[in-house]
N, C-alpha and C positions, 0 to 999 in steps of 0.2 A: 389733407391727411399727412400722418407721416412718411419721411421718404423711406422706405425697408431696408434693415442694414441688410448689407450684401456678403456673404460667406462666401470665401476665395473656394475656387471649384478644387474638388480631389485633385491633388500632384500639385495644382500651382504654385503652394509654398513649396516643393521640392525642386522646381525650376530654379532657383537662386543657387541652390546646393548641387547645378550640377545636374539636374533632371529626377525627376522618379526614379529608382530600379526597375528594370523593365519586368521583373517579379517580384512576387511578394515575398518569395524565400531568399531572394539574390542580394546580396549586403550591398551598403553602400561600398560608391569606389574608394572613400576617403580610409576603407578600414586597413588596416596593416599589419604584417604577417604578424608582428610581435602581439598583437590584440588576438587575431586567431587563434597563435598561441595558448595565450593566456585562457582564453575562452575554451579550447582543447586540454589545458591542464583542470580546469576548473570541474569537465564534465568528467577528466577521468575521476580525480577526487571525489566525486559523488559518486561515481559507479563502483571506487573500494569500499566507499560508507555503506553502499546499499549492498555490497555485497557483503560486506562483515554484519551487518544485521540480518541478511540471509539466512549466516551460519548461526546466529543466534537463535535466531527465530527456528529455524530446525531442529534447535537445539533442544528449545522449551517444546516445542510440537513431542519428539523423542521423551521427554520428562513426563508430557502430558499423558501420553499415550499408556505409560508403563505406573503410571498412579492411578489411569480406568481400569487397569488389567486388573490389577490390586484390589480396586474398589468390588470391582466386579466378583471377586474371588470374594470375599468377605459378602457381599448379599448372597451369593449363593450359599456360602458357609451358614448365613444365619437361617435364610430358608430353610434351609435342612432341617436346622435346629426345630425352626416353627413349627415345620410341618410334622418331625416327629414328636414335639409337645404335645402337637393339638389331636394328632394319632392317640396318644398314649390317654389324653385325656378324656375323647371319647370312648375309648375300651371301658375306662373307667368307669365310665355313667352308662354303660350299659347302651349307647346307641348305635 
């Protein structure tokens, strides 16, 4: 039979580099303050993007909100209407 290729065990290719991290969250030693950095600017940038789509997004919520009130004010307005139609029409016919 064939010989079975052999797949190098977890971490062994990280032995050349120096070892595994001894955690999964713990960065390599090679990384450098100037890359943290960079990595730090990068996450605030996304936290003003997500925070200015916040304010938008509450924004249209606020917008949302005050065109159901509206809506909501107009079916009751028309109900009205129906229902003293349908009042008025049945006086009419006598039921």
């Amino acid at each position: 039979g064939a010989e079975p290729v052999r797949l190098p065990a977890a971490g062994e290719e990280g032995l050349a580099e120096g070892g595994p991290p001894d955690h999964s969250y713990s960065l390599s030693s090679g990384t450098t303050s100037e890359e943290l950095l960079r990595k730090l600017n990068e996450q605030r940038d996304i936290i003003a993007l997500l925070e200015v789509k916040m304010k938008e997004m509450k924004g249209s919520i606020r917008r949302l909100r005050l065109a159901e009130a509206q809506l909501r004010e107009e079916i009751r307005e028309k109900d009205r209407l129906l229902h003293a139609a349908s009042a008025g029409t049945r006086k009419r016919h006598g039921l």
